[in-house]
C-alpha positions as a Markdown table, in Angstrom:
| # | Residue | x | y | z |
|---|---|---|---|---|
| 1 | Unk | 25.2 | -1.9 | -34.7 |
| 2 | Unk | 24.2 | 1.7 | -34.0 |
| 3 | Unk | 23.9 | 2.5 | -30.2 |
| 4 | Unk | 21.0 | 4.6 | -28.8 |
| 5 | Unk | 21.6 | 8.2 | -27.7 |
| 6 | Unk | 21.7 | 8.1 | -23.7 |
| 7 | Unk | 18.8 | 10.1 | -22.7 |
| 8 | Unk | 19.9 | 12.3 | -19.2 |
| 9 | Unk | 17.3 | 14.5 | -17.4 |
| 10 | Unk | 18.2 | 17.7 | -15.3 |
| 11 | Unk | 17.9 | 18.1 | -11.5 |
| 12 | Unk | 14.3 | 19.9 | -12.8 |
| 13 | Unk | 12.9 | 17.5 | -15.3 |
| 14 | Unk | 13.8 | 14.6 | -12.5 |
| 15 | Unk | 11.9 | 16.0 | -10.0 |
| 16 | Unk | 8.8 | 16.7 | -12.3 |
| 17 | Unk | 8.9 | 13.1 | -13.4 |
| 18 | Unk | 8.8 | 12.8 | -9.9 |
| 19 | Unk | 6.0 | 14.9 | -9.0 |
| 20 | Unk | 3.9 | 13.4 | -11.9 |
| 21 | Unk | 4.5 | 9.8 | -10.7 |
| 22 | Unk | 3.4 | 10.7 | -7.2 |
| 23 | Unk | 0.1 | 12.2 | -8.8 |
| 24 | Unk | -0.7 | 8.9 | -10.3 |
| 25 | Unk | 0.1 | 9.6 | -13.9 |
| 26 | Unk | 1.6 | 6.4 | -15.8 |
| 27 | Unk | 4.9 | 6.2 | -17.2 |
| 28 | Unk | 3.4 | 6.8 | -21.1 |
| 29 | Unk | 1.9 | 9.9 | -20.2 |
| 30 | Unk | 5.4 | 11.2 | -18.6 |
| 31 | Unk | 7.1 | 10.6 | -21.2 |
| 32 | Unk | 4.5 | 12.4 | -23.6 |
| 33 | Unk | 5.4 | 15.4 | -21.5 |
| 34 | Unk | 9.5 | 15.3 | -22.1 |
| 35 | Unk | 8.7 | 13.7 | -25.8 |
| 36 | Unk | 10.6 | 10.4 | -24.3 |
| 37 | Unk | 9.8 | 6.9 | -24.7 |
| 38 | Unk | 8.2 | 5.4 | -21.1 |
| 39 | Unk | 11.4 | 3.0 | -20.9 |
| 40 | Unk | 13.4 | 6.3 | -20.3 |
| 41 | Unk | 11.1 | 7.3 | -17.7 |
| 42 | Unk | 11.6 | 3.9 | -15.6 |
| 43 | Unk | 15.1 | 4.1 | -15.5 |
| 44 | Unk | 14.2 | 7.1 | -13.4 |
| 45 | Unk | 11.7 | 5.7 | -11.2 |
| 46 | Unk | 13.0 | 1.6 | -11.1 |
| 47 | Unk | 16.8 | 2.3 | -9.2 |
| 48 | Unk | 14.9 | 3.2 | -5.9 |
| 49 | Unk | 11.6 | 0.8 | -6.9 |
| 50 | Unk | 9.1 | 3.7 | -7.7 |
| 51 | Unk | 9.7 | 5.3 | -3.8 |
| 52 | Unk | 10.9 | 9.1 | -4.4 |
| 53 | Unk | 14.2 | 9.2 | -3.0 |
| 54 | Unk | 14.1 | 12.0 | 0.5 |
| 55 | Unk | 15.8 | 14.7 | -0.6 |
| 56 | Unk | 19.2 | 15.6 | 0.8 |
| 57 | Unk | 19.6 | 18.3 | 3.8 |
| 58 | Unk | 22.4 | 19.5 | 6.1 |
| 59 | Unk | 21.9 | 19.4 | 9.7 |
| 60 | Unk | 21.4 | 22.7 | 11.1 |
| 61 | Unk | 24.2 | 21.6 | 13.7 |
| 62 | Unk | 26.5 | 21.8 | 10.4 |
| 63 | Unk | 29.1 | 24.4 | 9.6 |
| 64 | Unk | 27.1 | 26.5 | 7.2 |
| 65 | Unk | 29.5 | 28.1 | 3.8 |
| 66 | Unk | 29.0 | 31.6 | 5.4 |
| 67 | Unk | 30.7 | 30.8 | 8.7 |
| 68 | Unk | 33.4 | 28.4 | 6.4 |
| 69 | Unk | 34.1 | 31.4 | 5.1 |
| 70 | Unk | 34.9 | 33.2 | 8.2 |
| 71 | Unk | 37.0 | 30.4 | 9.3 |
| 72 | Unk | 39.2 | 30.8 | 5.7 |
| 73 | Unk | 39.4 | 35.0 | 6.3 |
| 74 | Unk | 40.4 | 34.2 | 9.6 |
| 75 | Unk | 43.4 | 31.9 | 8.7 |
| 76 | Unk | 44.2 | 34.4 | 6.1 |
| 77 | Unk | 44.7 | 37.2 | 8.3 |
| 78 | Unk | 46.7 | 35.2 | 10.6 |
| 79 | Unk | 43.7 | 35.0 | 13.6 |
| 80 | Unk | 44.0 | 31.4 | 16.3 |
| 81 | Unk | 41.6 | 29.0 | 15.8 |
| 82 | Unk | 40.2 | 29.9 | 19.6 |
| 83 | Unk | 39.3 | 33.3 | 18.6 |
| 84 | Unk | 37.7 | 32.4 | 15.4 |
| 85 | Unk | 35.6 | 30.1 | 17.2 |
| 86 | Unk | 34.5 | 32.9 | 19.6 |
| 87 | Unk | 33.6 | 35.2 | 16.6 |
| 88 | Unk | 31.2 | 32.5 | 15.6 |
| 89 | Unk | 29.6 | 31.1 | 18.9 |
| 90 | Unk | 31.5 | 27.7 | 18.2 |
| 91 | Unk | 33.6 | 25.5 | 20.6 |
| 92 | Unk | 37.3 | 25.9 | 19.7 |
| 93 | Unk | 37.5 | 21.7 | 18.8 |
| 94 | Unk | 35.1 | 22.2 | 16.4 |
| 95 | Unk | 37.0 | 24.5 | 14.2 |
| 96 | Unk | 39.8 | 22.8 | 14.9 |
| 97 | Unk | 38.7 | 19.4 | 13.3 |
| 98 | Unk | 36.9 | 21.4 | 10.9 |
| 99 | Unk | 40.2 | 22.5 | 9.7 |
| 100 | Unk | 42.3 | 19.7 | 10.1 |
| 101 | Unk | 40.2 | 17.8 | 8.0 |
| 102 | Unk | 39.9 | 20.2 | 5.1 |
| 103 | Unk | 44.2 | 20.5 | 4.5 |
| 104 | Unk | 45.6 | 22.5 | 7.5 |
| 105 | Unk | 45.7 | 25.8 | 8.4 |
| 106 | Unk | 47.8 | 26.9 | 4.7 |
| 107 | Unk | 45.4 | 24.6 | 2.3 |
| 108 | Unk | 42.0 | 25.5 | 4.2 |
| 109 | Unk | 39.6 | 26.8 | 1.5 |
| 110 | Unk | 36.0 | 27.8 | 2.3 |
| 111 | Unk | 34.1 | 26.5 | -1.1 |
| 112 | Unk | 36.0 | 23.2 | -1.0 |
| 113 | Unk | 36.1 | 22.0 | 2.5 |
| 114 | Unk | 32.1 | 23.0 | 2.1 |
| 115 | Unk | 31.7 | 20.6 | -0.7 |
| 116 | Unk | 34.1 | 17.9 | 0.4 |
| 117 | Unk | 31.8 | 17.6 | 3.9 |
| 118 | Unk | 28.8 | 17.7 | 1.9 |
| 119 | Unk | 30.2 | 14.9 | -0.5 |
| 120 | Unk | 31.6 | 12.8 | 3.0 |
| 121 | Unk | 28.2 | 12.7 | 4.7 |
| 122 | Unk | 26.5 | 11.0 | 1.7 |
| 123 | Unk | 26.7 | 7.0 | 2.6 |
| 124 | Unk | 24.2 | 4.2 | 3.1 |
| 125 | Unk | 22.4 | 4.4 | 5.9 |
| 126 | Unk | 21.2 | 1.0 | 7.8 |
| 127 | Unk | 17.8 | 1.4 | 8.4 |
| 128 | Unk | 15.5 | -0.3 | 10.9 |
| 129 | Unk | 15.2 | -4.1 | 9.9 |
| 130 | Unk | 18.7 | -4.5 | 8.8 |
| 131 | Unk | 19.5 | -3.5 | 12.1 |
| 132 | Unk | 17.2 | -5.6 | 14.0 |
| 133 | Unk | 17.3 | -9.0 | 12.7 |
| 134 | Unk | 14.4 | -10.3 | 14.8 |
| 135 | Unk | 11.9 | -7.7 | 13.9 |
| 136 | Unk | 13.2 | -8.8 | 9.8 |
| 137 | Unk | 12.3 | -12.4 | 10.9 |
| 138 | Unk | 9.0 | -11.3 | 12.0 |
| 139 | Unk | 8.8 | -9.1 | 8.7 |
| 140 | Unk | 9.2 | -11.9 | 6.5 |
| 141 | Unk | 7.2 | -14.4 | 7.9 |
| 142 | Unk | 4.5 | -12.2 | 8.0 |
| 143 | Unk | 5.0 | -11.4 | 4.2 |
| 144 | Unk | 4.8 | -15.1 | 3.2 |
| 145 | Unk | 1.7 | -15.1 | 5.2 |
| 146 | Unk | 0.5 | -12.5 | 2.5 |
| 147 | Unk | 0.2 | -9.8 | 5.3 |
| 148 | Unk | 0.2 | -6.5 | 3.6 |
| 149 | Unk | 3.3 | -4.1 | 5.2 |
| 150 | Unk | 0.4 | -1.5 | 6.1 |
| 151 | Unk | -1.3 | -5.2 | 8.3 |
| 152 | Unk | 2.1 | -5.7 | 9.5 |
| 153 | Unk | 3.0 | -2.2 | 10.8 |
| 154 | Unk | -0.1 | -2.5 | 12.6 |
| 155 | Unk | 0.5 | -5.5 | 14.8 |
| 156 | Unk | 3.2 | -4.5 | 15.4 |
| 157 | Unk | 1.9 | -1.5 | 17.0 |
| 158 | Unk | -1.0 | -3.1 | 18.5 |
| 159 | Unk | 1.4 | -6.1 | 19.7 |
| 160 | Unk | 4.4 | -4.2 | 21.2 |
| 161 | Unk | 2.6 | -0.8 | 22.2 |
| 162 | Unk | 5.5 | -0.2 | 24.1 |
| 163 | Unk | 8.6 | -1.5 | 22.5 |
| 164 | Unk | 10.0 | 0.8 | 19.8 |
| 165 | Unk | 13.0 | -2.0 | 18.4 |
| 166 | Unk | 9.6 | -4.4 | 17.6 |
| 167 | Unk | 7.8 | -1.9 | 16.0 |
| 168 | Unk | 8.5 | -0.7 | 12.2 |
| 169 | Unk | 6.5 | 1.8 | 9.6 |
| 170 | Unk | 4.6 | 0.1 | 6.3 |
| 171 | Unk | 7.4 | 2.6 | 3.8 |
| 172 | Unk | 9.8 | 1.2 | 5.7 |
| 173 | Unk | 8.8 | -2.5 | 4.4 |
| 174 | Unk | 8.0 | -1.1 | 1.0 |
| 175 | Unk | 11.5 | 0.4 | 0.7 |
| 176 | Unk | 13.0 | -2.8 | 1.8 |
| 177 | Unk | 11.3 | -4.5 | -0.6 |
| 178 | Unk | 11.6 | -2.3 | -3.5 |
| 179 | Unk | 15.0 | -0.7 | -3.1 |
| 180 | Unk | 16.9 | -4.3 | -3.3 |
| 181 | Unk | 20.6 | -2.6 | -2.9 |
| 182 | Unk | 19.4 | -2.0 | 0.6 |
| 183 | Unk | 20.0 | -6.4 | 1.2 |
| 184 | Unk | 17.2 | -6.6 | 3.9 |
| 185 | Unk | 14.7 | -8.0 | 2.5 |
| 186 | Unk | 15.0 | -10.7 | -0.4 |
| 187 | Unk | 13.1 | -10.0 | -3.7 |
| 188 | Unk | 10.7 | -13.2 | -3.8 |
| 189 | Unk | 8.8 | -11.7 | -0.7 |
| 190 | Unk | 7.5 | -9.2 | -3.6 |
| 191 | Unk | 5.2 | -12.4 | -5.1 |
| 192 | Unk | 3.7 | -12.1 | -1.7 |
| 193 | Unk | 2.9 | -8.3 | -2.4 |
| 194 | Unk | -1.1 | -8.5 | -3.3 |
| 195 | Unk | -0.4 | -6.3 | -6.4 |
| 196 | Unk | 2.3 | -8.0 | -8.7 |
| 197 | Unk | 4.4 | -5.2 | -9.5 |
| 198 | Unk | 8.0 | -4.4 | -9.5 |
| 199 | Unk | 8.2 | -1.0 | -8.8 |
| 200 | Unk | 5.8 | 0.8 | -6.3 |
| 201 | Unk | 2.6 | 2.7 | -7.9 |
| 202 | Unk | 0.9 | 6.0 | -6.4 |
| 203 | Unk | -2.0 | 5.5 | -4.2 |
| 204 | Unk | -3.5 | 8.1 | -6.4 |
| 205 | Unk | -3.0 | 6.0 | -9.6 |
| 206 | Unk | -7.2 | 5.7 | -11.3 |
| 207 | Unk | -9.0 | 2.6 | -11.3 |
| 208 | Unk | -10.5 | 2.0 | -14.2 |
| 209 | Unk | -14.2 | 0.6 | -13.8 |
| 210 | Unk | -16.7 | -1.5 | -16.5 |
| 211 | Unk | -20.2 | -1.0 | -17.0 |
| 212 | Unk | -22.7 | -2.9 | -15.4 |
| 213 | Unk | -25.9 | -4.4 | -17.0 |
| 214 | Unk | -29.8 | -3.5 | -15.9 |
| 215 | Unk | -32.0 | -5.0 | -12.9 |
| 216 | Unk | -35.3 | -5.3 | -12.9 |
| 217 | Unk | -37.6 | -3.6 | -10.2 |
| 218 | Unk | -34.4 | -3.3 | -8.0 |
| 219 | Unk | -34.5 | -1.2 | -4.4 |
| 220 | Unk | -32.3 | 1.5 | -5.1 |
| 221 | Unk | -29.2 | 1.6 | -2.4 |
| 222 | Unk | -30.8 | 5.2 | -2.2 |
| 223 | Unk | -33.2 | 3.3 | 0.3 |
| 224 | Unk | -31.3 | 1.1 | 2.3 |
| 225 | Unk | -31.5 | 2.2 | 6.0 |
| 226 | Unk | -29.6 | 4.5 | 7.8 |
| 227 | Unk | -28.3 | 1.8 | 10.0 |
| 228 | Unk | -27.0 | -0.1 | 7.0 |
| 229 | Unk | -24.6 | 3.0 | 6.0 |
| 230 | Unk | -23.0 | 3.8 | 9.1 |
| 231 | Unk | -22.3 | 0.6 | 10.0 |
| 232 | Unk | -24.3 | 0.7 | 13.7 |
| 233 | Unk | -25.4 | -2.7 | 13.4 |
| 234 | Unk | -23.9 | -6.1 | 11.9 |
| 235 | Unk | -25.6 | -8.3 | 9.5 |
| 236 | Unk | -25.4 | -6.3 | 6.5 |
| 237 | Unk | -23.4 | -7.8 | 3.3 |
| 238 | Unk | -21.8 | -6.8 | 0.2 |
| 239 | Unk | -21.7 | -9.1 | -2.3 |
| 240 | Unk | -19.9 | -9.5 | -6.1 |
| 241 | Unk | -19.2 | -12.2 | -8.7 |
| 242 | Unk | -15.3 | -12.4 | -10.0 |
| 243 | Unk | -14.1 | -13.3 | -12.9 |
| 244 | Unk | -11.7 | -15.7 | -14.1 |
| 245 | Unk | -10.4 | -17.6 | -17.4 |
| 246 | Unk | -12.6 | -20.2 | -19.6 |
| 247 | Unk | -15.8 | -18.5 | -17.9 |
| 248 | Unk | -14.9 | -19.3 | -14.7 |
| 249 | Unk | -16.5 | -17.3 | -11.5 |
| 250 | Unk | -17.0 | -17.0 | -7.2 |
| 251 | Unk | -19.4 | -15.5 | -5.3 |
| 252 | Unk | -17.6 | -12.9 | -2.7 |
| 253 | Unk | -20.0 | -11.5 | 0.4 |
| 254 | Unk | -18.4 | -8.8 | 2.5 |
| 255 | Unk | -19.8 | -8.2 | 5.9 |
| 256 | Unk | -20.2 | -4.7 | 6.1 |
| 257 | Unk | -19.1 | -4.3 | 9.9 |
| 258 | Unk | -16.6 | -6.7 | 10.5 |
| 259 | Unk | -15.0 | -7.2 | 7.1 |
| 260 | Unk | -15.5 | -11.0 | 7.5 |
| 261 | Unk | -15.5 | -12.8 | 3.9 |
| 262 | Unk | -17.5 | -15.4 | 2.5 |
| 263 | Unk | -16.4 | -17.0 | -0.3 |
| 264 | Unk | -18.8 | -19.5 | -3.0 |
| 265 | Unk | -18.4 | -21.8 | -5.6 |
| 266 | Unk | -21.1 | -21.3 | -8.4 |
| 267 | Unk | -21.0 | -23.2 | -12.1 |
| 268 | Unk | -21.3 | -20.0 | -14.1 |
| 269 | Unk | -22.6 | -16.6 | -13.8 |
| 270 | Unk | -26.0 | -17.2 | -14.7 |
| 271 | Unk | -28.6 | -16.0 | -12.2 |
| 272 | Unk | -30.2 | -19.5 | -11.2 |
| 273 | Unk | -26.7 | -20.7 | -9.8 |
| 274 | Unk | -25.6 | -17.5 | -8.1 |
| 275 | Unk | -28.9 | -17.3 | -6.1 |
| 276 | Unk | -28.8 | -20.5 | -5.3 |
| 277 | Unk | -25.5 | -20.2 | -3.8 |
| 278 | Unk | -26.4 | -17.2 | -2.3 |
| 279 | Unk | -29.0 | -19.0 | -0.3 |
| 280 | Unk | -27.2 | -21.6 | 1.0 |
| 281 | Unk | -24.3 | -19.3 | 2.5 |
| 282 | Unk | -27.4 | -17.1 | 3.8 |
| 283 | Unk | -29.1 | -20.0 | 5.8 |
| 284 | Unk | -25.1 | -21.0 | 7.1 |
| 285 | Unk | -26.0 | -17.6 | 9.3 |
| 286 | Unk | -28.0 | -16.9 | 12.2 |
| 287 | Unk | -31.0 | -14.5 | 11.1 |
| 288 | Unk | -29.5 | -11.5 | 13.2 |
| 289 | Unk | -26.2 | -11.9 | 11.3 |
| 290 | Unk | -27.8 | -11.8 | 7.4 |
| 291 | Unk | -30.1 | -8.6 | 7.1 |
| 292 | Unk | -29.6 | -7.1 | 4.2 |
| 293 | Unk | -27.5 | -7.6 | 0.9 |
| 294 | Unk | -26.0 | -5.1 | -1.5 |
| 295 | Unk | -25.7 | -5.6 | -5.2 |
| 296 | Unk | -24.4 | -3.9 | -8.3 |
| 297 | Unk | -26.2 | -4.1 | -11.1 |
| 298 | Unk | -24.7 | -7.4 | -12.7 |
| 299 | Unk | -27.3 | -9.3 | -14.7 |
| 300 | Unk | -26.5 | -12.7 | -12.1 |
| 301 | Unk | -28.9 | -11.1 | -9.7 |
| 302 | Unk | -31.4 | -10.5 | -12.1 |
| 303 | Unk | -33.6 | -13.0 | -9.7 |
| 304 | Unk | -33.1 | -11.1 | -6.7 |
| 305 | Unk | -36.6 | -12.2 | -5.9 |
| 306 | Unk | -36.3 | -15.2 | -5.4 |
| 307 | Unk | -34.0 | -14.8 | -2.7 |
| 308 | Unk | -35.3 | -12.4 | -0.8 |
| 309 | Unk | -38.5 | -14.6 | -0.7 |
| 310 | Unk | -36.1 | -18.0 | 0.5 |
| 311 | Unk | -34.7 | -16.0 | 2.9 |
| 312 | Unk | -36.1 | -12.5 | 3.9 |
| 313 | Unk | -32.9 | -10.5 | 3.5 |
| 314 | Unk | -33.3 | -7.4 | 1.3 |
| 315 | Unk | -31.3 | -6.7 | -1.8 |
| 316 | Unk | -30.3 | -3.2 | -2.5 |
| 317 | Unk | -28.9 | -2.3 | -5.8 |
| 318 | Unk | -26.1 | 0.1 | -6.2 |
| 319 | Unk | -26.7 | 3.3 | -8.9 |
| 320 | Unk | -26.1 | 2.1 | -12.8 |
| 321 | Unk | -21.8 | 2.3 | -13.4 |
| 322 | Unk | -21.4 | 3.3 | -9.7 |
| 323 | Unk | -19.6 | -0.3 | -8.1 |
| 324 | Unk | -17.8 | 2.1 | -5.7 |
| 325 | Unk | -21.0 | 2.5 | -3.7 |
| 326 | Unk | -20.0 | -1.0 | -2.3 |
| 327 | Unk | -16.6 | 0.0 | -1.6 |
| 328 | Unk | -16.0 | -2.7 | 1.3 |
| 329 | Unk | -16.8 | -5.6 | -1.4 |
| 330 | Unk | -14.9 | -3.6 | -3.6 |
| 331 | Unk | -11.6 | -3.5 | -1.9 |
| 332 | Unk | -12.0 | -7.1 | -0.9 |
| 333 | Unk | -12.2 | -8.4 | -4.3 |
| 334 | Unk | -9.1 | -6.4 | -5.0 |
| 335 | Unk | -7.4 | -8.1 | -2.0 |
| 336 | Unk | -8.6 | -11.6 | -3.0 |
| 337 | Unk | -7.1 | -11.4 | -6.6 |
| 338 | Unk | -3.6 | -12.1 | -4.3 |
| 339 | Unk | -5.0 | -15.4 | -4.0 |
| 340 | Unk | -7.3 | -15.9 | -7.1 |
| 341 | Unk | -5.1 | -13.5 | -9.8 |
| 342 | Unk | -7.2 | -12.5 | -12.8 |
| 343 | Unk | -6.5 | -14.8 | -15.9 |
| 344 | Unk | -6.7 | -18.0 | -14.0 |
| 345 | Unk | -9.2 | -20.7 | -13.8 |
| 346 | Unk | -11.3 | -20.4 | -11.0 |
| 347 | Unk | -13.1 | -23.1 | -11.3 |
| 348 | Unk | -9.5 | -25.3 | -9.9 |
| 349 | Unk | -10.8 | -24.2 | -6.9 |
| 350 | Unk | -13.1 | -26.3 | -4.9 |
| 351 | Unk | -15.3 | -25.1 | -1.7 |
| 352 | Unk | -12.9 | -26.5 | 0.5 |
| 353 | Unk | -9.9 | -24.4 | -1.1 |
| 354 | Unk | -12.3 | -21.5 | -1.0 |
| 355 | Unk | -13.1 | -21.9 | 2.2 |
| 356 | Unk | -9.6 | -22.0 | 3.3 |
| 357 | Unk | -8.5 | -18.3 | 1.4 |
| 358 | Unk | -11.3 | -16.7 | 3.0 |
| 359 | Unk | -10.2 | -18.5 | 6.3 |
| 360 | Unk | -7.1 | -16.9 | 5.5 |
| 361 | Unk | -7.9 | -13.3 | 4.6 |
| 362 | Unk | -10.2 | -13.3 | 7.9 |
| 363 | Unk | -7.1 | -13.6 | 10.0 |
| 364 | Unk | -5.3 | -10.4 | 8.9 |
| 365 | Unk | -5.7 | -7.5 | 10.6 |
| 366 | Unk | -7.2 | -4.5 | 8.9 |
| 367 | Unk | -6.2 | -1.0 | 9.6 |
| 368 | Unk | -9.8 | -0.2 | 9.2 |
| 369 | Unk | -10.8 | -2.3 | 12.3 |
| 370 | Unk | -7.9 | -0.9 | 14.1 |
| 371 | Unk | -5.8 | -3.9 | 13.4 |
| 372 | Unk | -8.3 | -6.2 | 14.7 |
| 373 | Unk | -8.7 | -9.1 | 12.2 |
| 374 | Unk | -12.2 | -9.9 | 11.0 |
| 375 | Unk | -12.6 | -13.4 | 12.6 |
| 376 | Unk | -12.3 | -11.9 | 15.8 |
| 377 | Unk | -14.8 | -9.2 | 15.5 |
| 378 | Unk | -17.4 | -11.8 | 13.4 |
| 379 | Unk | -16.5 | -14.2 | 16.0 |
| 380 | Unk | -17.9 | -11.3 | 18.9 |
| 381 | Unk | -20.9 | -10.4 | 16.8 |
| 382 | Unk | -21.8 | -14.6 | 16.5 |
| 383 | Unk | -21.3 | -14.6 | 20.1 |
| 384 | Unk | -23.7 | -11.7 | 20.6 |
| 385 | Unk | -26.9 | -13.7 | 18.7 |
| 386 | Unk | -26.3 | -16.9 | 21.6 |
């Protein structure tokens, strides 16, 4: 059986692969660049789980090669260790151990000892939650609770304001979780990860989008109020229908404020069933809490009229292909595929079950609310309209 070529990149071509990754480009279009098959690429990026390694530096406390020199012309013309270390502004044990280490006064030689220190101060490193196995408790229950690391770091923060050894940054999750030779945290919390990946993707990776379908006589977003855009006053939704297999769907509503979630069953996608559904969850509300609702341009509000006549909340339509202009219902559908992945049935799911992820999701915290979670800020708001 003929074996394959081993492929081996320079110092240069790794850190481009590098660079590229970070920018979001995939591992196909790497390897177009270097004229390499994408597998080549991830055995670059997989052994530290997609996370650039930090790039190696000496300490500025360090003997530098210039002053190592010094220390070899020194011994060569026969100077003490005392006065070398005057010449160079360093304490006399300092050059001592410098020398003892590299082989003694007659062996000392500047370019070796140089790259035998550097070579000596390259070893694992504990970091933070290996070396505090409370805070790793905390980590992991957390994780199985689907917190996100960026949620976790955050209470934390909020939680322990003033205790460092509680406290822990999201990369240092991700790392744990990615880099597995690191033994702090164990693989299967990475199913708990909302995207199902196992290495770590750029933040700048594209999302791609599908068109959307026509409405007729729909309010442009263009004139939803002022209010309704800078989020000054609660009540105003976001709403979407997602997908799942054998024509299966769920009605997700997005309070713009807050972030609370609503989630309802419907029996397809057809407009009659999604209004209807959307008019039950709307009388559920006091009036004060369910102003206004924003749309994209999905055929299943195609009776928007109807609605807004049951109910007196006003439906505002996003542009044609521009979903992003609900970004909040946007990046909650993205969170709720951790608990209803694409590809599966959704109609397994009764309103009950439904009920109970959205319960769920409402309890995280969200860095966008200051780590407040969205039941306690809905809960405020309810509280307000008594």
């Amino acid at each position: 059986m003929k074996q394959r070529q081993r492929i081996y990149y320079s110092a240069a071509q790794r850190s481009e692969i590098w660079d590229r990754w970070q920018r979001g480009e995939s591992m196909s279009s790497i390897g177009r660049r270097f004229d390499r098959q994408s597998s080549s690429i991830f055995s670059v990026l997989s052994p530290s789980g997609g996370i650039r390694p930090s790039e190696r530096k000496r300490s500025r406390c360090a003997l530098s090669l210039i002053e190592r020199e010094e220390i070899s012309r020194g011994l060569t013309v026969g100077r003490s260790l005392r006065a070398i270390a005057a010449q160079l502004g360093r304490a006399p044990s300092t050059i001592s151990r410098e020398v003892g280490r590299n082989g003694g006064v007659d062996r000392y030689r500047a370019t070796v000892s140089d790259q035998s220190t550097w070579d000596r101060a390259l070893r694992p490193k504990r970091c933070k939650l290996a070396c505090h196995p409370g805070l790793r408790q905390t980590v992991s229950r957390k994780l199985r609770r689907s917190w996100s690391p960026e949620q976790i770091a955050g209470w934390l923060k909020r939680s322990f304001p003033d205790g460092e050894q509680h406290r822990v940054s999201h990369e240092t999750i991700y790392k744990s979780l990615y880099i597995q030779t690191r033994g702090v945290l164990k693989k299967e919390l990475l199913e708990h990860l909302r995207a199902k990946r196992t290495i770590r993707r750029s933040r700048h990776a594209s999302l791609k989008r599908d068109g959307l379908g026509q409405i007729k006589d729909a309010i442009s977003i263009s004139e939803r109020p002022a209010s309704v855009e800078d989020r000054a006053v609660p009540g105003h939704w976001e709403g979407d229908l997602i997908s799942g297999a054998r024509n299966s769907h769920i009605v997700t509503l997005v309070e713009r404020q807050s972030r609370y979630v609503i989630l309802a069953k419907v029996a397809n996608k057809e407009t009659a069933s999604v209004v209807s559904a959307l008019i039950r969850q709307a009388r559920k509300l006091p009036r004060e809490l369910y102003q206004s609702l924003t749309w994209d341009r999905g055929k299943e509000l195609a009776d928007h009229q109807r609605f807004t006549l049951a109910t007196e909340v006003e439906v505002y339509f996003c542009d044609p292909q521009s979903p992003w202009q609900r970004g909040t219902n946007e990046n909650t559908n993205r969170l709720l595929r951790q608990y209803l992945p694409k590809g599966t049935d959704l109609s397994l799911h009764s309103q009950a079950k439904l009920s109970a992820i959205a319960r769920q999701l409402n309890q995280r915290p969200r860095k966008t609310l200051m780590y407040q979670t969205p039941a306690e800020m809905f809960a405020e708001r309810v509280a307000a309209t008594r």
